[in-house]
C-alpha positions in Angstrom: 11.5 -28.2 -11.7 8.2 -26.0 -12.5 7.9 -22.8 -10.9 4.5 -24.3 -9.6 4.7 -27.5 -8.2 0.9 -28.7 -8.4 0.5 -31.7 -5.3 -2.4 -34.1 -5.4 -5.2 -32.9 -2.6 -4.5 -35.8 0.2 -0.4 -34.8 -0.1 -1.7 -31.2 1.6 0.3 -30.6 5.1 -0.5 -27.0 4.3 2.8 -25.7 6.0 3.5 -23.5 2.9 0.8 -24.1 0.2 -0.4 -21.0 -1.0 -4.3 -20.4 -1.6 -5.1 -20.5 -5.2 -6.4 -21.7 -8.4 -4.1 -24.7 -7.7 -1.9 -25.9 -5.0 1.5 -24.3 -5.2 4.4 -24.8 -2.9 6.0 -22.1 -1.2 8.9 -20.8 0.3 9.6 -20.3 4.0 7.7 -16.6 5.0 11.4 -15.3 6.4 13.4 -16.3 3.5 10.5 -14.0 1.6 10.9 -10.8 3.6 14.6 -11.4 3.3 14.6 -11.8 -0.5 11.9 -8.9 -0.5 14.3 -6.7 1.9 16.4 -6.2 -1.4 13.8 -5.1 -3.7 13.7 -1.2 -3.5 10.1 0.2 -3.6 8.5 3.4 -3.4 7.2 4.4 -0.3 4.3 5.6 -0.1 1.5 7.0 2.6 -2.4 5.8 1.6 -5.2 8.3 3.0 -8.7 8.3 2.9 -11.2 10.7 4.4 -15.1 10.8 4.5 -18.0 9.3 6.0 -16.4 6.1 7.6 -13.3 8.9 8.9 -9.9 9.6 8.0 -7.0 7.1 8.2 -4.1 6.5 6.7 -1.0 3.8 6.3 2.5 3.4 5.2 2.7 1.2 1.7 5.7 -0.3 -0.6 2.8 -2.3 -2.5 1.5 0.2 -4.8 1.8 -0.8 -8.4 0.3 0.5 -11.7 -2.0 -1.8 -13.4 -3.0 0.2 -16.5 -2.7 3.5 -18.2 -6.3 2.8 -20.3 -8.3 3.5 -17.6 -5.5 4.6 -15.6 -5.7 2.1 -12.8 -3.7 1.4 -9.4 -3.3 -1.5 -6.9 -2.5 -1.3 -3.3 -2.2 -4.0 -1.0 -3.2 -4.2 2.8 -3.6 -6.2 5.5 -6.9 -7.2 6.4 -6.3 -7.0 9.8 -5.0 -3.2 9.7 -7.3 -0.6 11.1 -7.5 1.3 8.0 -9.1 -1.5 6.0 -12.8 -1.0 7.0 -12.5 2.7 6.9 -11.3 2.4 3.4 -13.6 -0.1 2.2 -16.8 2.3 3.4 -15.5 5.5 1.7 -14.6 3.9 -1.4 -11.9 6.9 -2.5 -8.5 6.8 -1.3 -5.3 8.9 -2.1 -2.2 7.7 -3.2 0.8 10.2 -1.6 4.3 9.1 -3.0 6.6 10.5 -0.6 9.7 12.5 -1.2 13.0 11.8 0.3 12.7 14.2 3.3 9.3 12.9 4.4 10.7 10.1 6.2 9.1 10.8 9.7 5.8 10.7 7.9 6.6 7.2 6.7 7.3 6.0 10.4 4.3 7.8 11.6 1.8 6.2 9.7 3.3 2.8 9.4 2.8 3.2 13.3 6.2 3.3 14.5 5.1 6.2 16.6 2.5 5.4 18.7 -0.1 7.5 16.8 -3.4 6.2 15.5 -6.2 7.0 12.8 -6.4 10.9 12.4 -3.3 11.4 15.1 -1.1 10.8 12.0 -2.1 13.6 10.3 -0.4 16.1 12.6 2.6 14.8 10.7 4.1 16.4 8.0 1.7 19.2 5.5 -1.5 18.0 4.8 -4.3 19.7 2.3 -7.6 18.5 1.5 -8.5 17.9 -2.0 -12.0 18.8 -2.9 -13.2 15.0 -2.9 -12.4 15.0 1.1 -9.4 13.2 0.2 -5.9 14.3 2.4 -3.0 14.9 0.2 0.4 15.6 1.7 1.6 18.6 0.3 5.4 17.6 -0.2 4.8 14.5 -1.9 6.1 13.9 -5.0 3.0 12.4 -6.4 -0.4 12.0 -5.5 -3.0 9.8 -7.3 -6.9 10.4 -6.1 -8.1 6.9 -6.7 -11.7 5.5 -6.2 -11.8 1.5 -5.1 -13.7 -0.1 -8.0 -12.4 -4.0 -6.5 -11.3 -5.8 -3.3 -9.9 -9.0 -3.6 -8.9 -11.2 0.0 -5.1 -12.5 -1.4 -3.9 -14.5 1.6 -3.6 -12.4 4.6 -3.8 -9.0 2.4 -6.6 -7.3 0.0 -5.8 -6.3 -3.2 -7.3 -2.8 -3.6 -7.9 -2.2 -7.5 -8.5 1.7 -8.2 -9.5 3.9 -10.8 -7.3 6.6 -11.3 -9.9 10.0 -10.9 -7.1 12.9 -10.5 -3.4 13.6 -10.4 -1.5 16.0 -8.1 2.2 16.5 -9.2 4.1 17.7 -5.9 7.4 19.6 -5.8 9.9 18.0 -8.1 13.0 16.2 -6.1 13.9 13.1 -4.8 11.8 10.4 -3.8 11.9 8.2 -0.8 12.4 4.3 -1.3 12.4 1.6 1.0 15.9 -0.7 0.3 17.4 -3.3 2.5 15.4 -2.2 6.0 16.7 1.7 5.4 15.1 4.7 3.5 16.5 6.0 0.5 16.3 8.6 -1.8 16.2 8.2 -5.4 
């Protein structure tokens, strides 16, 4: 059996057939976060900050996508609040957290009760001189303009180049393994 099972158009129920160049099958949507659950990420907190306002959310879906231009991807649901706001400023920042910055993680994946600019008021936060707010522990931070937006199923895809990097204090870092927190 393929890894892509391609189904002629009238054999569609649509239950699991992912939207793509071709019709693929899928596997059930729990059995994916289940499988996922066990793949240890990075966590990381996205900001952004400038005309449209400041706003920020909890990610495990940042990947590097090249070193020539240095280029990152982050993925986020289209129906979060942040997704407008970062679409009309067009920068973002990047802040990899480090393994003590777990209440920051919670906050902005809104497992407090705080909203938009509310977040902020946890953990140490700087401004870099694009606008951009950069936690001041992390690990990591990657200023990042949004050159591409692509709608994936229920998620954009936010391509962006690289524009500046902000090495934090050196230490652990905080990953996101079997429903827990880590550090690495």
């Amino acid at each position: 059996m393929s890894w892509i099972e391609q189904r002629p158009d009238d054999a569609m129920d649509g239950a699991f057939d992912a939207v793509g160049p071709i019709p693929v099958k899928t596997c059930e949507p729990a059995a994916f976060r289940d499988a996922m659950s066990r793949l240890g990420a990075a966590v990381h907190v996205v900001t952004t900050g400038g005309p449209a306002g400041m706003t920020g959310f909890t990610a495990s879906a940042v990947c590097s996508v090249s070193d020539q231009p240095p280029t990152l991807l982050v993925c986020l649901n289209r129906r979060s609040q942040s997704a407008p706001i970062l679409q009309r400023n067009g920068l973002i920042c990047v802040n990899t957290l480090g393994a003590g910055d777990a209440h920051v993680a919670d906050t902005f994946a809104g497992r407090t009760g705080a909203f938009s600019q509310e977040r902020f008021k946890s953990g140490d936060w700087i401004t870099m001189p694009s606008g951009m707010p950069v936690l001041a522990t992390a690990v990591v931070a990657f200023e990042c303009r949004v050159i591409e937006i692509r709608p994936v199923a229920s998620h954009n895809v936010i391509f962006t180049a690289v524009e500046a990097v902000r090495l934090g204090p050196e230490g652990p870092a905080l990953v996101y393994h079997g429903r827990a927190y880590k550090r690495v």
